[in-house]
C-alpha positions in Angstrom: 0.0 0.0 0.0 2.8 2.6 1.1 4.2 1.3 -3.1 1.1 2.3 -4.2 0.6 5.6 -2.2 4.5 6.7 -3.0 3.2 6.0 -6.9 -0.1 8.1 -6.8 1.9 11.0 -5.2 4.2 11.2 -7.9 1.8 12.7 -10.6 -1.7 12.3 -11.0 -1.0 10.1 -14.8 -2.4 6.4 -13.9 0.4 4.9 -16.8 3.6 6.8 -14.4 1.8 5.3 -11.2 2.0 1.6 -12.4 5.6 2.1 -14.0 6.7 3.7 -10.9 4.9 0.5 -8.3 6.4 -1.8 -10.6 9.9 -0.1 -10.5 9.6 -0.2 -6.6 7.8 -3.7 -6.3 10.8 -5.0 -8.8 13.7 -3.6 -6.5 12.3 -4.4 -3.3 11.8 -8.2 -4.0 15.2 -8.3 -5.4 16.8 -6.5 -2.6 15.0 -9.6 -0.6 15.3 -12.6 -2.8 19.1 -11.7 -3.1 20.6 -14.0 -0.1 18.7 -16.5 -1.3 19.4 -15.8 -5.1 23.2 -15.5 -4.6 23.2 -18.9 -2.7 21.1 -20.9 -5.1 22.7 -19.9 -8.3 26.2 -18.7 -7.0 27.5 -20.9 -4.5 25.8 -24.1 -5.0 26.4 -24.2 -8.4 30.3 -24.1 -7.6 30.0 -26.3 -4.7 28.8 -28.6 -7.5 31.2 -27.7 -10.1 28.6 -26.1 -12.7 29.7 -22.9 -12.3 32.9 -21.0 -13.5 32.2 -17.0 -12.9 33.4 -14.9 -10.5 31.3 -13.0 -8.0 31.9 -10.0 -10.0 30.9 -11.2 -13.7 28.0 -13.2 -12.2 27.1 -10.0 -10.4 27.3 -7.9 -13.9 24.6 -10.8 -15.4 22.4 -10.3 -12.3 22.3 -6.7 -13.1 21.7 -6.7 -16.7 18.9 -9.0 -16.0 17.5 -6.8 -13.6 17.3 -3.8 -16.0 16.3 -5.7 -18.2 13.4 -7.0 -16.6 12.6 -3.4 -14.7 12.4 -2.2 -19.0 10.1 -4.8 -20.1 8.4 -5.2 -16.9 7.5 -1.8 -16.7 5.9 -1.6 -20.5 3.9 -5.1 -20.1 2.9 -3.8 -16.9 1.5 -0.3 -18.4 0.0 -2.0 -21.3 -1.3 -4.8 -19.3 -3.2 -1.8 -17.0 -4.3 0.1 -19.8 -6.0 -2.7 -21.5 -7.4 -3.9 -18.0 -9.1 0.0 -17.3 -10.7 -0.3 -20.8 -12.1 -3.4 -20.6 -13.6 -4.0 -17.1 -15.5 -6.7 -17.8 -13.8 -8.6 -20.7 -10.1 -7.5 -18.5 -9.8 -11.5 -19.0 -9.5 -12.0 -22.1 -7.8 -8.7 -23.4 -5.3 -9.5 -20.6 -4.5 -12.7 -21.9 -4.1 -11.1 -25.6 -1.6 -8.9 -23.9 0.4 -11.5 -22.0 0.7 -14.0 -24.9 1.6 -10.8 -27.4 4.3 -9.6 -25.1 5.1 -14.1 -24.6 5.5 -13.8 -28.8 7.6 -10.7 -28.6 10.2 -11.7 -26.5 10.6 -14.8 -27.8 11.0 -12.9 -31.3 13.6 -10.7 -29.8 15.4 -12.7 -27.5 18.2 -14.6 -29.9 19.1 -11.4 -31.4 18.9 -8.6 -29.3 18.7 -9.8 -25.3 21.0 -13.2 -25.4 23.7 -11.6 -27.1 23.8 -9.4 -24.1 24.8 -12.4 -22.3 27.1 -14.2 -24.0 29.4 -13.6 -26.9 27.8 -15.7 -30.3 29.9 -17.0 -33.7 28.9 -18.8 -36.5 30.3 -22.5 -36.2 31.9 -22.6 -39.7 32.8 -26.6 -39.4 30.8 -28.2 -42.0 30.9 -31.1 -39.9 28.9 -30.3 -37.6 27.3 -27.9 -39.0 25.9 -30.0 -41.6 24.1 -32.5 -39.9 22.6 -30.4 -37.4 21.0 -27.9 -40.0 19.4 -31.2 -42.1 17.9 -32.2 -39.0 16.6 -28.8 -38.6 15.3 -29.0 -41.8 13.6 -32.0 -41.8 12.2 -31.2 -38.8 10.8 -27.8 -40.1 13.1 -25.2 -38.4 14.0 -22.7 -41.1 17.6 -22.3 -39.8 20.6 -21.7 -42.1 23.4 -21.1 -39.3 24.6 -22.7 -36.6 26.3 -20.5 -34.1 28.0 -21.4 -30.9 28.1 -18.9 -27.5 30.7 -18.8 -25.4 29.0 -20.5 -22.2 31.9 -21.8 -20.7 32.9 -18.0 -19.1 29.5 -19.0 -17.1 29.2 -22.9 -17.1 30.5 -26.5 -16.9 27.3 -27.5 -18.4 26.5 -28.5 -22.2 23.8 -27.2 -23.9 21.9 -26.5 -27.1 18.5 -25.2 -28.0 16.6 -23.6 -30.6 15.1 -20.3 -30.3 13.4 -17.3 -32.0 10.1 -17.0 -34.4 9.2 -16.2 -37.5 12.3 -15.7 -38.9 15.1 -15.1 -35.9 15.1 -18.8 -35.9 18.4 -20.0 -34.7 20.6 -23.0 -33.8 23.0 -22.6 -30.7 25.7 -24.6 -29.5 27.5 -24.3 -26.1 31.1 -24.7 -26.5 31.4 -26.7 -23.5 29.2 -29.2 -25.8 31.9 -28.1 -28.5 34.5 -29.1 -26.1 33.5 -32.0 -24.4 31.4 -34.3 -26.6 31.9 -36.2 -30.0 30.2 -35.2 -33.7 27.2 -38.2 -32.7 26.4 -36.7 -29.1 26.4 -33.4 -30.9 
């Protein structure tokens, strides 16, 4: 309530007072969650060998991802109200449009603009590897025509791939550790 009231005093424009809890809601359950946040994915992931950051770089992630998620928190939370104070009675609904657009968004953004934040990316340029993986894609309907690889071993022990994007930022993404420690058939 004293979030709320701190929000409303600030100026009388309903869109500043949500962007303004929301700023305050975000860093006050960070602030809290952080013991517990730099034990769970700090320590005990070098207590079991997962990890390879220092505090510092590891630190540096947790603060990009907090500004990142005060910036798009604060816009899906602003749209999210505006939509909910026009609709009062089908807020359901339009609320739901909201979420799964700003869901589709992200998801469209994310390879190319907010991962690369993260970690470093490179096309894999061994045809060996490469060209397996992208027929698979392909006959599995991905529309990928690179492979890259991201340097995950200045964070992790762990090997990983995926697939992400949508309609058309598509991509194909090694770990190195993967790279690294497995042969062209686990790949």
């Amino acid at each position: 309530a004293k979030m709320r009231d701190l929000a409303e005093r600030v100026t009388r424009f309903r869109p500043v007072h949500v962007a303004t809890y929301v700023v305050q809601f975000t860093l006050v359950t960070t602030v809290l969650s952080f013991p517990l946040t730099v034990y769970q994915f700090f320590f005990r992931e070098h207590q079991y060998g997962l990890a390879t950051q220092t505090f510092g770089a590891w630190m540096g992630d947790q603060l990009k991802n907090l500004a990142l998620g005060l910036v798009f928190g604060v816009v899906f939370m602003v749209v999210l109200y505006a939509v909910l104070r026009r609709a009062p009675r089908t807020w359901w609904i339009w609320g739901s449009a909201v979420s799964v657009g700003a869901f589709v968004f992200v998801a469209l953004i994310s390879p190319v603009f907010i991962a690369p934040l993260f970690n470093t990316y490179t096309t894999l340029d061994d045809p060996r590897v490469s060209g397996p993986i992208l027929s698979m894609a392909r006959a599995n309907g991905i529309p990928a025509s690179e492979v890259y690889v991201m340097d995950a071993s200045r964070q992790t022990t762990r090997v990983s791939a995926n697939v992400s994007g949508f309609l058309g930022t598509e991509r194909i993404t090694l770990n190195d550790n993967l790279l690294n420690r497995t042969t062209l058939p686990e790949i």
